[in-house]
C-alpha positions as CSV (number, residue, x, y, z in Angstrom):
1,X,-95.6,42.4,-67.7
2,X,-93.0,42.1,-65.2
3,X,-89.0,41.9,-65.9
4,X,-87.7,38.7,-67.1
5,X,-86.3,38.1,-63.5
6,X,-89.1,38.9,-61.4
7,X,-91.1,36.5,-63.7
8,X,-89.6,33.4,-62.5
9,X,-91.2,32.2,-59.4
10,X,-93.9,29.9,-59.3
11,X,-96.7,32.3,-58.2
12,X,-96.7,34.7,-61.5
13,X,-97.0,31.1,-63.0
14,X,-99.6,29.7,-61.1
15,X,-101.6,33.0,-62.0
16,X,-100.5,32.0,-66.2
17,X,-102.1,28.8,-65.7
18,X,-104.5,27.3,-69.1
19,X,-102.2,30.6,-70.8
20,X,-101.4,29.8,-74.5
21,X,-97.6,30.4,-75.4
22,X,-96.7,30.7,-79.0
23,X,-92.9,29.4,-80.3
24,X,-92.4,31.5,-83.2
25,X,-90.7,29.9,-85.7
26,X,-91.7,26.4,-84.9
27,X,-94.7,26.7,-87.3
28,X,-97.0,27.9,-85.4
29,X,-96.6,25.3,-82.5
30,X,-98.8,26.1,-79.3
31,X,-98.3,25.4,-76.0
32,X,-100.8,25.3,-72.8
33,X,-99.2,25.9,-68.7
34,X,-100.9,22.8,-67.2
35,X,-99.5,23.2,-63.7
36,X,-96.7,24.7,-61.7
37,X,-95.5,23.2,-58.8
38,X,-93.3,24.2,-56.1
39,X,-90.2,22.0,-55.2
40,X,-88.4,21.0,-52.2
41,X,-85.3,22.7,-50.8
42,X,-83.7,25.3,-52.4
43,X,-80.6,27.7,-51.8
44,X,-81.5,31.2,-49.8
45,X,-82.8,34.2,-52.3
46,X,-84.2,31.3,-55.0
47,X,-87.3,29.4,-55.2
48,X,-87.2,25.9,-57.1
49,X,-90.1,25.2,-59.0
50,X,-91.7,23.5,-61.9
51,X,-93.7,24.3,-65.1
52,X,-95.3,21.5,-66.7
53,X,-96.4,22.1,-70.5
54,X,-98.7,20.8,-72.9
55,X,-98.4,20.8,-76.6
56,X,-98.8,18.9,-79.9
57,X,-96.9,16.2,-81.2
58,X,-94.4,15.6,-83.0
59,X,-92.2,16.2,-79.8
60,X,-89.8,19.7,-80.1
61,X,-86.7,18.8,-79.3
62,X,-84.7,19.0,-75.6
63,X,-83.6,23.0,-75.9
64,X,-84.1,26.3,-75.1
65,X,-87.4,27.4,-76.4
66,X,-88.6,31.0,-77.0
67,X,-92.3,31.1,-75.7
68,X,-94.6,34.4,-76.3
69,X,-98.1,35.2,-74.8
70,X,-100.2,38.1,-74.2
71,X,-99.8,37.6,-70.5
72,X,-96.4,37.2,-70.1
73,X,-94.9,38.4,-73.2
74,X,-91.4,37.0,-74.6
75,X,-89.5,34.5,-71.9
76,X,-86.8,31.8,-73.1
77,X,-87.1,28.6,-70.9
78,X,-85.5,25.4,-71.1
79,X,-88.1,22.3,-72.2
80,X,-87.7,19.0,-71.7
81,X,-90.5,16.7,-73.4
82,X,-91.3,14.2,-70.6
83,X,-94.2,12.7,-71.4
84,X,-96.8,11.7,-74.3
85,X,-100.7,11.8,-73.4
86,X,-103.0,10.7,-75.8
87,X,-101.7,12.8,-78.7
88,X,-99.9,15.4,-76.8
89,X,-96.2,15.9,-75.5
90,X,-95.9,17.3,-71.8
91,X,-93.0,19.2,-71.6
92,X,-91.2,19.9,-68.1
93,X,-88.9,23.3,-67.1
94,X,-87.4,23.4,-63.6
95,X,-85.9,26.4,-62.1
96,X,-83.8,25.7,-59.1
């Protein structure tokens, strides 16, 4: 597992992609990395990307989630639920 810093860049997500993340405390609520995408300009020494999310509903609320896997271990990232798709809830971070 790398540091929580070194963690945030789009390739050691791309490499976490179809990863399960759990959100202890929210019952047991799973989430699936459906993509990471890189995004456009960004200021010198940062990279701006996306994670894209996929989970069940009912939609968790607009926060900071806690998100464990085996992969990655414990990160905190912000979630915004951005879409519904069938009977899941996408759910967006950017880091900028």
């Amino acid at each position: 597992m790398l540091p929580q810093a070194q963690a945030h860049t789009c390739a050691y997500f791309t490499a976490l992609l179809n990863q399960h993340f759990q959100l202890p405390g929210d019952d047991g609520v799973v989430l699936q990395l459906i993509a990471a995408e890189p995004r456009g300009a960004t200021l010198p020494g940062r990279e701006a990307f996306s994670l894209l999310f996929s989970g069940p509903q009912p939609a968790l609320p607009q926060q900071i989630h806690t998100l464990r896997s085996e992969a990655a271990g414990t990160l905190e990232i912000f979630l915004v639920p951005v879409a519904g798709v069938g009977a899941a809830i996408h759910y967006e971070a950017v880091f900028s």
